[in-house]
C-alpha positions as a Python dict, from the first residue, in 0.01 Angstrom:
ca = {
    (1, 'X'): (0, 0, 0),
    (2, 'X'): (145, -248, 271),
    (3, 'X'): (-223, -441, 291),
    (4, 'X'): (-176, -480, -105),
    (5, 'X'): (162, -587, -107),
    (6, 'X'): (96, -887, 166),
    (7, 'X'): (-137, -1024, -66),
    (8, 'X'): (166, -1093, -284),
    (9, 'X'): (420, -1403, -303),
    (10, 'X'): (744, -1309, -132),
    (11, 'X'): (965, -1384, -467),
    (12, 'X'): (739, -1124, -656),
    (13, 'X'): (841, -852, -390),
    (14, 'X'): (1113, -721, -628),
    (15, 'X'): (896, -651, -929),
    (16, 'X'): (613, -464, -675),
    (17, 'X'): (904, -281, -586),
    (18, 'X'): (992, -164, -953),
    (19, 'X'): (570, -131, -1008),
    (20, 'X'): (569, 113, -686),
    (21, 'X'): (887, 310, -868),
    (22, 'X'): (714, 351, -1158),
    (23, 'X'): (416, 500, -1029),
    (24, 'X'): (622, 701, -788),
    (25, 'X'): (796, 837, -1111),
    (26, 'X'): (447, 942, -1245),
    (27, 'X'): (307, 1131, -938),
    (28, 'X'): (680, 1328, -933),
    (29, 'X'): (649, 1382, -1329),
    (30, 'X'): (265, 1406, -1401),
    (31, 'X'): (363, 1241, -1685),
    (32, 'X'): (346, 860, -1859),
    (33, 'X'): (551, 589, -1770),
    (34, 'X'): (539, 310, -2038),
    (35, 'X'): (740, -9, -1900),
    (36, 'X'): (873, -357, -2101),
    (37, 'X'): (642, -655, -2177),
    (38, 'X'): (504, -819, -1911),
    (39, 'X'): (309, -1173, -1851),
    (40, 'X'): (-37, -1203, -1716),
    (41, 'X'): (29, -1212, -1359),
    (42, 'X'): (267, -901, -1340),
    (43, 'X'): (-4, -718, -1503),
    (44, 'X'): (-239, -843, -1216),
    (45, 'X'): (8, -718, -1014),
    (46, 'X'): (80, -369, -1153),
    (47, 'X'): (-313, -312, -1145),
    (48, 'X'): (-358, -396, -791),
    (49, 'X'): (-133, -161, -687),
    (50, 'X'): (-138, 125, -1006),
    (51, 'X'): (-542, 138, -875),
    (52, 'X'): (-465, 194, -553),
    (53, 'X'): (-243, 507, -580),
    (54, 'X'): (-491, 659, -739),
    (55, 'X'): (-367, 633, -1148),
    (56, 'X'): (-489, 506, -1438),
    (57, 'X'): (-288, 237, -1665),
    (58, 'X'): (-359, 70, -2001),
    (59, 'X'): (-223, -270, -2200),
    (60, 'X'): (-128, -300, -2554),
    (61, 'X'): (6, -623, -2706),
    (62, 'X'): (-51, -533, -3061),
    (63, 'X'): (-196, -863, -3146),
    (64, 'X'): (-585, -956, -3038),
    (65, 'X'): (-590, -1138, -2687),
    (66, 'X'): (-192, -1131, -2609),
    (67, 'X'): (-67, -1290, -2358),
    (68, 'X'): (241, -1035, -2270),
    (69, 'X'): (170, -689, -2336),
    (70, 'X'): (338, -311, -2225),
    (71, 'X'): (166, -109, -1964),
    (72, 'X'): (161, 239, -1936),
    (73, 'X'): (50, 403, -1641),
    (74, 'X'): (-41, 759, -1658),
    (75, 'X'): (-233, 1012, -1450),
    (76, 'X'): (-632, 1099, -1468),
    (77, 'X'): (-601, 1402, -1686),
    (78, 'X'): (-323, 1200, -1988),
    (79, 'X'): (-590, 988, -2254),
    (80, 'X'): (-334, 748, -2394),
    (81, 'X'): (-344, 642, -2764),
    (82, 'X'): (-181, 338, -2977),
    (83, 'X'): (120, 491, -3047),
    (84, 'X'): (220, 570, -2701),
    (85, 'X'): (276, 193, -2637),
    (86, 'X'): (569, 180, -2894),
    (87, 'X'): (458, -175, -2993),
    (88, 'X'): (571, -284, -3360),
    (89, 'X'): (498, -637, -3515),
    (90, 'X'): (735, -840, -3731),
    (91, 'X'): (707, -1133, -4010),
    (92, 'X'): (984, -1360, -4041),
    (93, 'X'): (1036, -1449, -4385),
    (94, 'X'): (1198, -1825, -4445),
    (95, 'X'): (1197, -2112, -4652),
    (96, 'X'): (876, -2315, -4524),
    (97, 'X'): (906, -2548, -4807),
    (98, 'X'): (1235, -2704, -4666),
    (99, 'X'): (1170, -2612, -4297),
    (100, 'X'): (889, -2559, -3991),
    (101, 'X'): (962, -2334, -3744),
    (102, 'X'): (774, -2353, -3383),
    (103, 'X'): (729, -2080, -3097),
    (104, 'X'): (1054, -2227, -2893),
    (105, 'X'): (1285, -2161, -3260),
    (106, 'X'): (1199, -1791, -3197),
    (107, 'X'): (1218, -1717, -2866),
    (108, 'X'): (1547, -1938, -2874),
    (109, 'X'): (1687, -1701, -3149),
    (110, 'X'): (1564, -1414, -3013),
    (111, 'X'): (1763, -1433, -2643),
    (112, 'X'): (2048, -1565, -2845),
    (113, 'X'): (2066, -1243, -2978),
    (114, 'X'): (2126, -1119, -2609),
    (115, 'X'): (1765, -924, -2616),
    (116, 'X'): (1572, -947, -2275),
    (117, 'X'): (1271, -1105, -2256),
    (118, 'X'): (1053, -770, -2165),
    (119, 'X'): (1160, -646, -2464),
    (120, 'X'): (963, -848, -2690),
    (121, 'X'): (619, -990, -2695),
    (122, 'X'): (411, -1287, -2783),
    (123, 'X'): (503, -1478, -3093),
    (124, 'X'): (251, -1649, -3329),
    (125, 'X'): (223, -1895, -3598),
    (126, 'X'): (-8, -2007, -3877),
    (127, 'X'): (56, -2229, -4068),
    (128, 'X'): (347, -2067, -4338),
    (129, 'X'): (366, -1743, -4139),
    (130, 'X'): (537, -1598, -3822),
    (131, 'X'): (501, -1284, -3664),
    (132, 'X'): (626, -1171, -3273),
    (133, 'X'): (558, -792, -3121),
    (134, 'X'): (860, -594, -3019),
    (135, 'X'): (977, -271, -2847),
    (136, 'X'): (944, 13, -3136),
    (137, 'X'): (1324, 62, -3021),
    (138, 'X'): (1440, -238, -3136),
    (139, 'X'): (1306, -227, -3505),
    (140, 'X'): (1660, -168, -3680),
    (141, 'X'): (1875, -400, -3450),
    (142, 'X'): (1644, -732, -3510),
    (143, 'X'): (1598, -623, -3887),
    (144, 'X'): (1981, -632, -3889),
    (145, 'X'): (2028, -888, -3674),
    (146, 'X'): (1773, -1118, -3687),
    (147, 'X'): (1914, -1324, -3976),
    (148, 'X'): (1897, -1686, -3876),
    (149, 'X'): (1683, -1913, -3662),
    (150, 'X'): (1877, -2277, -3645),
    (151, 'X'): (2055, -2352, -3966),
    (152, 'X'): (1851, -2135, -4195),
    (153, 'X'): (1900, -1786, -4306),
    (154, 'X'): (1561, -1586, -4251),
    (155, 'X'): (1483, -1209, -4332),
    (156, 'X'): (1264, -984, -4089),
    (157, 'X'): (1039, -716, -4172),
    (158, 'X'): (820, -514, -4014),
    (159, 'X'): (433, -593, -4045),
    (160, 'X'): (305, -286, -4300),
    (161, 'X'): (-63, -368, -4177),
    (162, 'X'): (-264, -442, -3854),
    (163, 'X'): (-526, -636, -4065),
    (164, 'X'): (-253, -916, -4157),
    (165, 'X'): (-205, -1014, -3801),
    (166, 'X'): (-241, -1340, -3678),
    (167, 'X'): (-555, -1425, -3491),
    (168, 'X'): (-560, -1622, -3197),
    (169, 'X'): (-766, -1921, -3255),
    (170, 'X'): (-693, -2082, -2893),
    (171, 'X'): (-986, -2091, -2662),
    (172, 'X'): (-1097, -2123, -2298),
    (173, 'X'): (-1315, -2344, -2175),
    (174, 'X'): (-1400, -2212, -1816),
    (175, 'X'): (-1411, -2479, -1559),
    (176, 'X'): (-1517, -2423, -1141),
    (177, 'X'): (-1283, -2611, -882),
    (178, 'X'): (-1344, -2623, -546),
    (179, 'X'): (-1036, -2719, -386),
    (180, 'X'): (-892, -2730, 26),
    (181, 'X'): (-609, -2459, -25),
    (182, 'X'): (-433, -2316, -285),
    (183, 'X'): (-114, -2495, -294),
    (184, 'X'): (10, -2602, -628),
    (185, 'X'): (-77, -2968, -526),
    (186, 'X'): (-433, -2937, -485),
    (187, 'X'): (-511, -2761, -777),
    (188, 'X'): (-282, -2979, -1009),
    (189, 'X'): (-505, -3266, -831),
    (190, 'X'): (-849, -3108, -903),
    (191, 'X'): (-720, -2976, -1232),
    (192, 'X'): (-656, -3354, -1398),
    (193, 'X'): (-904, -3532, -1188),
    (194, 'X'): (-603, -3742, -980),
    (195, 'X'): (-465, -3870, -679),
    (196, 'X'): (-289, -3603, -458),
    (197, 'X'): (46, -3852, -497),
    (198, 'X'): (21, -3827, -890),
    (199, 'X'): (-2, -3443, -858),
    (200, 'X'): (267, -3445, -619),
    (201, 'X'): (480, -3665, -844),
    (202, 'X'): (462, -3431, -1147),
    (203, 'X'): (544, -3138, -974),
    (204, 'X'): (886, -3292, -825),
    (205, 'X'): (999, -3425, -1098),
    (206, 'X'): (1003, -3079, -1292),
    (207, 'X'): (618, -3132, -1518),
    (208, 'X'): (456, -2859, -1387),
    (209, 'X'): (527, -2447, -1443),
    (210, 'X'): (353, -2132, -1301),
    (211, 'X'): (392, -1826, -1545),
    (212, 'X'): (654, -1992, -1719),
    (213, 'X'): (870, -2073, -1406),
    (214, 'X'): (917, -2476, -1345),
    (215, 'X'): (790, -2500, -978),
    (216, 'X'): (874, -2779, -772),
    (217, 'X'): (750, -2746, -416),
    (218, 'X'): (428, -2858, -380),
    (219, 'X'): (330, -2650, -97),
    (220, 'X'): (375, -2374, -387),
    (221, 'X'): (107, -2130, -380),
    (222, 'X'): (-136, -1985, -680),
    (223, 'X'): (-334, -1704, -723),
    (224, 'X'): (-550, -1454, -976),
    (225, 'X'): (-382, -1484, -1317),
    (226, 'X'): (-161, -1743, -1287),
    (227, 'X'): (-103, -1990, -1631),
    (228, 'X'): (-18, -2334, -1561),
    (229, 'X'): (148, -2537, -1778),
    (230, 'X'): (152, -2983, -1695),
    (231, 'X'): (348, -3159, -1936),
    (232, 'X'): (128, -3389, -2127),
    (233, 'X'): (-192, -3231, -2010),
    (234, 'X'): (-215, -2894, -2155),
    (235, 'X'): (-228, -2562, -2021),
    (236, 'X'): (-456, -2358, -1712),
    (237, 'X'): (-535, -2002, -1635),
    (238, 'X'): (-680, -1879, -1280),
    (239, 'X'): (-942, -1651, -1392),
    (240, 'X'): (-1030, -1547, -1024),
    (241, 'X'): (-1051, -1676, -691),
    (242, 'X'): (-1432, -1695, -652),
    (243, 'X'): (-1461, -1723, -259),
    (244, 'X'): (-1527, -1989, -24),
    (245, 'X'): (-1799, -2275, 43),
    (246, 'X'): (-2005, -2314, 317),
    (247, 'X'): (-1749, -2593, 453),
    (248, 'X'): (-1454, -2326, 393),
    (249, 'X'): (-1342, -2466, 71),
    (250, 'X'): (-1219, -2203, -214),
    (251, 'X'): (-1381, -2182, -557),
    (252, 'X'): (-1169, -2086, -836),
    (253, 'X'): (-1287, -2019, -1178),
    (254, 'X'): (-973, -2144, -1411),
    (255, 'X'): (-967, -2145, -1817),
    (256, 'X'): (-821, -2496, -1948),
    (257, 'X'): (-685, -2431, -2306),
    (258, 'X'): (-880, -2618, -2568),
}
């Protein structure tokens, strides 16, 4: 476990400490442990080290290609099913013909309402329509709750069918760097095709965030299943971490959002 967990970041030592609970919890109980929502990179994380203990785990976001999704680790002899992940999907009904709501008027309203974020999911739009996943759990409270997003009263309900979800229609274009290191400054360099100075500059003055976290230090550090987002410039997944050149330069295969 120790060789897996150097591979990690030093702030992420926490959450591989809660991952190595969980799976603890499951070799003591022979029995599933379903956990919160989590982002890309913390399920990288939780399959490193769920794989290397010997268990099996699964994802379910509800929605097709989600971003967050629950995880539910469980040992070789459990064969998990859709209902296990406790996922439900909800429409938020509102007056579009006086109003337009976008992703941040959600998730604004929802941890106004004091609900953590591993308790919900990703949250999509199309045109007139807007749905988000949740924790089963939580179906009453945001029905109840859930009554206003800014100034305008809005009514939640729960999604009666899986064929009314929202489909994706973002796509990756998959793109090979080659870059000197993996600090945050390279890659923001190679990714946009600049200077080292203009990568540098975006990154210290707040433009640039890793999994959702604004990073400033550009001696920063990415890896597998990161998302990058540069103000202005759109957003980056690392896909994997291909190897190194002849001349001892990494390769990284990274998605840019179309």
């Amino acid at each position: 476990m120790n060789s897996i967990i150097q591979h990690f970041r030093k702030d992420e030592q926490p959450f591989i400490e809660t991952v190595i609970g969980w799976t603890r919890e499951v070799e003591d109980t022979y029995s599933p442990k379903l956990t919160g929502f989590l982002d890309p990179r913390q399920i990288f994380i939780l399959g490193s080290i769920v794989r290397s203990s010997g268990l099996q785990f699964g994802v379910n976001g509800a929605f097709l290609e989600p971003e967050r999704q629950r995880a539910l680790i469980y040992p070789d002899y459990y064969e998990p099913e859709d209902e296990d992940y406790q996922v439900s999907v909800f429409t938020v009904r509102y007056p579009a013909k006086f109003m337009t709501l976008e992703h941040r008027d959600i998730l604004g309203s929802l941890m106004a309402l004091g609900i953590d974020r591993s308790k919900f999911g990703d949250i999509r739009l199309e045109e007139d329509v807007v749905q988000f996943a949740a924790v089963e759990e939580m179906k009453d409270y945001l029905i109840a709750n859930l009554t206003s997003i800014g100034k305008s009263k809005v009514r939640v309900e729960e999604l009666g069918s899986q064929d009314e979800l929202i489909v994706n229609k973002e796509s990756w274009k998959e793109e090979l760097h080659t870059i000197s290191s993996l600090r945050l400054d390279s890659l923001v360099a190679s990714l946009l095709n600049c200077p080292r100075q203009k990568a540098v500059a975006l990154i210290q003055n707040d433009k640039v965030k890793v999994n959702h976290v604004i990073r400033d230090q550009q001696a920063f550090e990415v890896n597998e299943s990161d998302i990058l987002s540069i103000r202005g410039s759109g957003r980056f997944k690392i896909i994997s971490i291909e190897g190194r050149t002849r001349k001892d330069k990494i390769r990284l295969l990274v998605g840019r959002l179309e």
